[in-house]
N, C-alpha and C positions, 0 to 999 in steps of 0.2 A: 082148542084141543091141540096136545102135542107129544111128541111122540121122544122119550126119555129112550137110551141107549146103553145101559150097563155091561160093562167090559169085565170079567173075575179077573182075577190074579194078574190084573196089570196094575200101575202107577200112574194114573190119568196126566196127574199134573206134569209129568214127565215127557209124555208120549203123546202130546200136543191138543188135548183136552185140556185148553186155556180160560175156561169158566168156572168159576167155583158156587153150587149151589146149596149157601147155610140153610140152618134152619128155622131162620130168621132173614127175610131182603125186605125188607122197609127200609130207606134211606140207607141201602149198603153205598157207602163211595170208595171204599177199598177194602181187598182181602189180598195178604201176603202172603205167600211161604219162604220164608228165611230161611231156608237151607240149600245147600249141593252146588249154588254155583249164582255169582252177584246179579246176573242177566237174567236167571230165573228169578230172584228176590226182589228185581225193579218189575218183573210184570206183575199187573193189575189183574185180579182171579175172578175181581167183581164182575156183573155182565155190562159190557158197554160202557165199562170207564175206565180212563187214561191210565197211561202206567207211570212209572217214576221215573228220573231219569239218575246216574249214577254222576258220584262225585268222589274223586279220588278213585284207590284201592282197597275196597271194604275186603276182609279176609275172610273167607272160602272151604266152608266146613260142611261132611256130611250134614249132620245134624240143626247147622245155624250158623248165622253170620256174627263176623265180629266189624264194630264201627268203631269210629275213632272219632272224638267230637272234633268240626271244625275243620276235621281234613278229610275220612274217607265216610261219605253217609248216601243216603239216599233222599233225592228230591220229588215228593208227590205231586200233585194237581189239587190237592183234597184242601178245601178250605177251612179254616176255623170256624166251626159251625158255632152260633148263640147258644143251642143243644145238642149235644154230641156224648156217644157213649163208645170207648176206643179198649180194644183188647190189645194186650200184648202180655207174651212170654217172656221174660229180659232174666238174664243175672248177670254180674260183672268177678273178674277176678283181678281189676286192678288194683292200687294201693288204698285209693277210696280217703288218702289222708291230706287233699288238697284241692279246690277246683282245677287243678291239672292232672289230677287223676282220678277224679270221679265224672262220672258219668250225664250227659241227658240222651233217656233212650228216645224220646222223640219230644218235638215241637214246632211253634209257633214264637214264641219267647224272643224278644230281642232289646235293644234297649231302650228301645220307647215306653216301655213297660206295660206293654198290651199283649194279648196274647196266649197262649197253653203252651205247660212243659208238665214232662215227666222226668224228675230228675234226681240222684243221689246227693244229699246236704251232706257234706264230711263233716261241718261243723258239730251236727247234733244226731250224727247217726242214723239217717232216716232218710225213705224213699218218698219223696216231696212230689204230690200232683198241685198243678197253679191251673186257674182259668182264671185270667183277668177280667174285672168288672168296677163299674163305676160306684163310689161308696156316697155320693152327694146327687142331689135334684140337679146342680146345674152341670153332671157330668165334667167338673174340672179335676176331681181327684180321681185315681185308679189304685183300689187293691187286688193284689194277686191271691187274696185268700186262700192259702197254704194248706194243706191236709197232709199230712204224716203217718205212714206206715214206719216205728220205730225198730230196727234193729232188736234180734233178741225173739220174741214171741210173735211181734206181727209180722218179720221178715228176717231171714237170714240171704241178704245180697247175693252173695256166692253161689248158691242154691238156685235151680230154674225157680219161677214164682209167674202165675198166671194172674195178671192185675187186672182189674177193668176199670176203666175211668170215667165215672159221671159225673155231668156237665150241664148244670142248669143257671139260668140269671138269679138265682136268689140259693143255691149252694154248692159246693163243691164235693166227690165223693167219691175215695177211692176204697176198691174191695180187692183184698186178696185173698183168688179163690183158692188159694193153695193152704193157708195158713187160718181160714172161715175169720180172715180183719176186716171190717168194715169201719169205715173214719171219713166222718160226715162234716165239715164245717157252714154255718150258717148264717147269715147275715143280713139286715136290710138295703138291700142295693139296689142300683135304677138302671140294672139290665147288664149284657155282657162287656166289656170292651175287646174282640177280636181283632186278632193282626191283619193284617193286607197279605200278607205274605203265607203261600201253602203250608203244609205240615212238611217238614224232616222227618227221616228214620233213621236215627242212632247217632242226631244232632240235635242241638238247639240253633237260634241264631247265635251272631257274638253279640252282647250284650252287655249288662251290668256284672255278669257273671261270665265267664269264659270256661262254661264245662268243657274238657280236653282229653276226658278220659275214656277209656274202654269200653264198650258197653256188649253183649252177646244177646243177641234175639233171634230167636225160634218163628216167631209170628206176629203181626200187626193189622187189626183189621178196623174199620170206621165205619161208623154210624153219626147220620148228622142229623139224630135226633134219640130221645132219652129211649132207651128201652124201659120194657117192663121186666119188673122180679122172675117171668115167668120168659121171659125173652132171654135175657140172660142167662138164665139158668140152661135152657137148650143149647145156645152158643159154647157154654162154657163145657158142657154136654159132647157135644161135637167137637169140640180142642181135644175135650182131654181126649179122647176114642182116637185122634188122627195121630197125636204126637205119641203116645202111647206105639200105636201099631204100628205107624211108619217110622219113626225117629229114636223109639226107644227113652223118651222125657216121659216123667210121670211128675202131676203139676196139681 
């Protein structure tokens, strides 16, 4: 039994109410708020887990942070989970016409070729979710099996866009809840192959790809394990109601 304390018309997460309880904490291992200032967007809102640590100069916005692949992002503790279901708010307004100007808003990714990203393809206009996994019985090959939110009806970049990204050994599957895209890829495979290496926020690693672009994000939160349709929908539930009333984002 326990005893809950509600404050009216104050800003908890501001005013040192450094716990955040969704409406969803099964396998929470991070909740961010990206906004007002980078020291607040590296603390951990989850209860009882580590916070991030800061790299570079991420830029410092009421509303949300701006990252820059490879030079200003944030470093978590949170690891590549086998299962994992991760929110984030993202849009970019970079040029988007080069891997030097497009974006990964977070990952795992590097060039071992193991590993989760969320990232902008310039080549084919599209918001690319990867979770690497083994395509063979004796684990010697690795696909990143690709899933694409394409430019146009399922994503317009520029624009906030609330994604959620699931993460299972046998598919990949990203949703934008903003634009009702769902984009499922599926395959026979013999389990995940996760990085060594924590998640980034508003990086990948350097890799076979050297994303270097822009990226702007409102929120990022992890689960290291699948949600349910009915899970997610409450989360997604609870995003839109805080960035809505606190932020002025409608997603």
């Amino acid at each position: 039994m326990g005893t809950a304390f509600i404050a009216k018309n104050t800003n908890a997460e501001d005013a040192g109410m450094f716990t955040f309880i969704p409406p969803v904490t099964r396998n929470l291992e991070a909740w961010h708020f990206l906004n007002t200032g980078v020291a607040k967007a590296a603390r951990n809102y989850a209860l009882d887990k580590p916070d991030a640590s800061i790299v570079g100069a991420p830029a410092e916005f009421p509303n949300y942070i701006q990252f820059k692949g490879q030079a200003n992002y944030l470093v978590t503790q949170v690891a590549d989970a086998p299962t994992q279901t991760i929110f984030s708010v993202i849009r970019s307004k970079d040029l988007l016409n080069d891997v030097a100007h497009s974006p990964a808003f977070y990952g795992t990714y590097s060039a071992a070729g193991v590993g989760a990203a969320l990232y902008w393809d310039s080549a084919n206009g599209a918001l690319v979710k990867t979770a690497a996994r083994y395509s063979d019985a004796g684990l010697t090959t690795i696909t990143s099996a690709p899933v694409s939110q394409f430019a146009g009806t399922m994503i317009t970049i520029g624009e906030w866009s609330l994604i959620i990204d699931v993460t299972k050994s046998d598919f990949n599957r990203s949703i934008n809840a903003t634009t009702d895209s769902t984009r499922t890829t599926s395959a026979i495979t013999y389990g995940r192959a996760p990085a060594s290496v924590p998640f980034r926020i508003g990086s990948a690693y350097a890799g076979s790809s050297l994303w270097s672009g822009t990226a702007e994000m409102a929120l990022w939160a992890h689960y290291s394990t699948e949600l349910t349709v009915s899970e997610i929908a409450a989360v997604v539930a609870r995003i839109r109601a805080y960035l809505s009333q606190r932020r002025g984002i409608s997603v």
